[in-house]
C-alpha positions as CSV (number, residue, x, y, z in Angstrom):
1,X,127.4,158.9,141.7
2,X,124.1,161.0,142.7
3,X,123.1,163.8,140.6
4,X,122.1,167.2,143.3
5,X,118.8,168.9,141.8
6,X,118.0,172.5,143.5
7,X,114.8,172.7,142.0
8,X,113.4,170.6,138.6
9,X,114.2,168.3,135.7
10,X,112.6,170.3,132.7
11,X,112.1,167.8,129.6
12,X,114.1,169.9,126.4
13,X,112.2,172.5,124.3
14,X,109.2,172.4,126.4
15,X,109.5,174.3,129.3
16,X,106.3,173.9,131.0
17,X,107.1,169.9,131.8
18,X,109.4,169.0,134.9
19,X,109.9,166.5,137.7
20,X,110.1,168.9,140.5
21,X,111.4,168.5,144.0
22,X,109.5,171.5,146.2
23,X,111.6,170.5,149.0
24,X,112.5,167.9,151.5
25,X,110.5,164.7,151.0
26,X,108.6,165.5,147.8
27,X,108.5,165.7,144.4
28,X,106.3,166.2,142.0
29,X,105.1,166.1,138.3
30,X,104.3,168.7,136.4
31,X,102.5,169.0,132.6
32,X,101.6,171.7,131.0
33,X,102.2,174.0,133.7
34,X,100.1,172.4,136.3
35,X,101.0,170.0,139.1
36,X,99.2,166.1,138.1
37,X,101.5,163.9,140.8
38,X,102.6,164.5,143.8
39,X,104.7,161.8,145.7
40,X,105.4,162.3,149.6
41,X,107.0,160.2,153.0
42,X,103.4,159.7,153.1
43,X,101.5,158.5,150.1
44,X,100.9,160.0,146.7
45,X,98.2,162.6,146.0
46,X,96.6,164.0,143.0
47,X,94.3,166.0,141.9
48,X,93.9,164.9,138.5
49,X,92.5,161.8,137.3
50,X,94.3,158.7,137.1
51,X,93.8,156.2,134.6
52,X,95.2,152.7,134.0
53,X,94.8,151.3,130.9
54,X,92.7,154.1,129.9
55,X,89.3,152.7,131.9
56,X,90.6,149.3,133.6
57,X,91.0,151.2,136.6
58,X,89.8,154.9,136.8
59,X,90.1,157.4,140.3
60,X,88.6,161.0,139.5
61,X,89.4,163.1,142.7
62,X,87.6,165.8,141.7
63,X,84.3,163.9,141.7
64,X,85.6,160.9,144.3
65,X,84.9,158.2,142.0
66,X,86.6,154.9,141.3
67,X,85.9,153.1,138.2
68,X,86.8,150.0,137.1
69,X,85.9,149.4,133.2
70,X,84.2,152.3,133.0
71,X,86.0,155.6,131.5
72,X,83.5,158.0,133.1
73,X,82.6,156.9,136.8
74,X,79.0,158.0,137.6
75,X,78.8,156.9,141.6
76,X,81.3,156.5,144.2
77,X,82.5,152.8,142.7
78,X,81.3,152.4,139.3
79,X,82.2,148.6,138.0
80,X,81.0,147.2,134.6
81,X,82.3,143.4,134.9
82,X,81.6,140.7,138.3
83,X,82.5,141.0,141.7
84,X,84.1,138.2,143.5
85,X,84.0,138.9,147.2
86,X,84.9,136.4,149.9
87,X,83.8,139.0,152.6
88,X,80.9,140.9,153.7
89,X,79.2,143.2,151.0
90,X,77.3,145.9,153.5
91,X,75.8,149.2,152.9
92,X,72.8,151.1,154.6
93,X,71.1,151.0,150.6
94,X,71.9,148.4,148.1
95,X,70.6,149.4,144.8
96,X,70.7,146.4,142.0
97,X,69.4,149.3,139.0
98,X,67.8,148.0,135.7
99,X,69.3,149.2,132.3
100,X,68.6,147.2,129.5
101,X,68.8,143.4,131.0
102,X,67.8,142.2,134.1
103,X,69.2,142.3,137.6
104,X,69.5,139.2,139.5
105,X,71.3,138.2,143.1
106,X,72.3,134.5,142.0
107,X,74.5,131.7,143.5
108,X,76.6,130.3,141.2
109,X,75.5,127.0,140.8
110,X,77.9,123.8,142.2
111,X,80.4,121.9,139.7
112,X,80.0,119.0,142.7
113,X,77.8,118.4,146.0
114,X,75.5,121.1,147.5
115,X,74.1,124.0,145.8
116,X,75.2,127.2,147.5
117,X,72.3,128.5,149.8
118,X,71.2,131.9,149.5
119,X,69.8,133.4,152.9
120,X,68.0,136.9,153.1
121,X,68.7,137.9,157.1
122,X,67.8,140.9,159.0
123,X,69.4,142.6,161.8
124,X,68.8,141.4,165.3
125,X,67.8,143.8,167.7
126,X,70.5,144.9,170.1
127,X,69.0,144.9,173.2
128,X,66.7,146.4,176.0
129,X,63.1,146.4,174.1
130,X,63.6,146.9,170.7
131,X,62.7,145.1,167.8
132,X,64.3,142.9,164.9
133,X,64.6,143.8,161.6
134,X,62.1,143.3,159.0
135,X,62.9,141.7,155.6
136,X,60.1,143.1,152.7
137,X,60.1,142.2,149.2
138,X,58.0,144.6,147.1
139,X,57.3,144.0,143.4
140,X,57.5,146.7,141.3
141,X,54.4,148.7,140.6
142,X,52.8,149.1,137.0
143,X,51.9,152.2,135.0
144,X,49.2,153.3,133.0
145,X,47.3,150.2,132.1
146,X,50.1,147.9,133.0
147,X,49.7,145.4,135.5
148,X,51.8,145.7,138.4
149,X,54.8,143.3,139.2
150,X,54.7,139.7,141.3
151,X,56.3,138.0,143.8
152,X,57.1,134.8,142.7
153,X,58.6,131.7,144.4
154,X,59.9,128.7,142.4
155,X,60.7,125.7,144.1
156,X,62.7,123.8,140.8
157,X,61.7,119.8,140.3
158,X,63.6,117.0,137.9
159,X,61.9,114.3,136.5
160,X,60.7,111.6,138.8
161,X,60.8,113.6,142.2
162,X,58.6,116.2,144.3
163,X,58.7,119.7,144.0
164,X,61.9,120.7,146.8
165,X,59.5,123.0,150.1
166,X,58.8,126.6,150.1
167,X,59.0,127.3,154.0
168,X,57.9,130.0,155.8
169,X,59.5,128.4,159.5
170,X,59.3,131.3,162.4
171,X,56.4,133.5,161.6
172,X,52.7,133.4,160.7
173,X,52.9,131.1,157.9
174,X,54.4,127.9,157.3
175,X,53.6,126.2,153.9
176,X,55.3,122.9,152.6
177,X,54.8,121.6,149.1
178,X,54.3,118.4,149.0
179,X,53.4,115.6,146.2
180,X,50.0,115.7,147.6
181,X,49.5,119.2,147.7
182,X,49.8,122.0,150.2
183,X,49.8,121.6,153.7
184,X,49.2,124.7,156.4
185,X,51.1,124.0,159.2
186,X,50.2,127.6,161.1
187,X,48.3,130.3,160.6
188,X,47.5,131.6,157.2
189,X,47.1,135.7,157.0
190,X,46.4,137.7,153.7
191,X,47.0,141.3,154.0
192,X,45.3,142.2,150.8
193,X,42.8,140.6,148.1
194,X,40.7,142.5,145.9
195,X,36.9,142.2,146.4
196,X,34.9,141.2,143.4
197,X,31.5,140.9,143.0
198,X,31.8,137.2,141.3
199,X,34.2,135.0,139.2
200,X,33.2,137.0,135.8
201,X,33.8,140.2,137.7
202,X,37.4,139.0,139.0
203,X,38.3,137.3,135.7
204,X,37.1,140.7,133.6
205,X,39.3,142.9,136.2
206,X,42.1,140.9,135.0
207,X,42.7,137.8,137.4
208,X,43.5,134.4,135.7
209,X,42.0,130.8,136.7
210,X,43.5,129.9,140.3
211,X,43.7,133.2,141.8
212,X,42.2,134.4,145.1
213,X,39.8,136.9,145.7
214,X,37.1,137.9,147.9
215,X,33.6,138.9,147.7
216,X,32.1,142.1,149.4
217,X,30.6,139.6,152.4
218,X,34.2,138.7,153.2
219,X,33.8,135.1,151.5
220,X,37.9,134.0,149.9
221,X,37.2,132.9,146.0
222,X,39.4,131.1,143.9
223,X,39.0,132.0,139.9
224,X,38.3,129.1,137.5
């Protein structure tokens, strides 16, 4: 039949470790003197840090962080391992940090048919006169005497066929790769080349052969 507990189950010869029902609805556990689980009609709350499997899954209320593989959460979700999501990933900053490797946003590539695409879209406006989003990739600038980041786009070729098209479709520039070189379909604008006096000045700045710059009349160069 059912066993009636007034208040606690103490554990023998150590006084200060119970299962405790506080009253109607509840009950708790207790270690060491100290409340570490409470369960309620409602949910269960702690204020202690819950571990599974020591750091397969980690909640620390007392700094509201979630890890998973990590021991010692350091942000709000802390996850050393991939990420399979099926959704929407969204945030107001998403912040890809560099340790000791690389960071890199890649589509698995296809076992059969189409390569996944990968598409970089920025919020549409949403409404009366206001404008859409811009999307700005910014390399990384250098220190001291090193040279700063680039931007680099690599359109990837197999044997026997054309480079695939780098295509800038709705905005000032449109620029298709072909197997007979590069064709402008609109308007090309550079916001920035450096001015050199010549090709020795632009080589000895640091530019290599095939890079543009432009002399103090306003003439574009190209290094050889």
């Amino acid at each position: 039949g059912d066993i009636t507990i007034t208040d606690k189950i103490i554990h023998s010869g150590d006084s200060n470790t119970a299962l405790r029902f506080p009253s109607d609805n509840i009950f708790t556990i207790e270690t060491g003197g100290d409340e570490r689980l409470r369960v309620t009609n409602t949910g269960i709350v702690t204020d202690q840090q819950l571990l599974i499997d020591i750091d397969t899954f980690v909640v620390n209320p007392l700094t509201d962080r979630v890890g998973i593989n990590v021991a010692s959460p350091t942000v709000a979700l802390d996850v050393n391992g991939d990420i399979a999501a099926s959704g929407s990933i969204t945030g107001a900053n998403i912040l890809f940090e560099k340790t000791t490797t690389d960071r890199e946003i890649r589509i698995t590539d296809s076992t059969a048919g189409d390569g996944g695409d990968l598409e970089l879209i920025a919020g549409a406006a949403g409404g009366g006169n206001t404008n859409g989003g811009d999307i700005s990739i910014t390399a990384g600038l250098g220190a001291g005497s090193g040279a700063n980041g680039k931007i680099t786009l690599l359109s990837p070729t197999s044997a026997g066929a054309p480079a695939g098209d780098i295509e800038l479709t709705n905005g000032s520039v449109s620029i298709k790769t072909t197997v007979n070189g590069v064709e402008l379909y609109r308007q090309l604008r550079i916001h920035y080349v450096g001015v050199y006096a010549d090709n020795t000045a632009a080589l000895a700045a640091g530019l290599t052969a095939g890079e543009v710059y432009r002399t103090s009349a306003g003439v574009l160069m190209i290094t050889f």
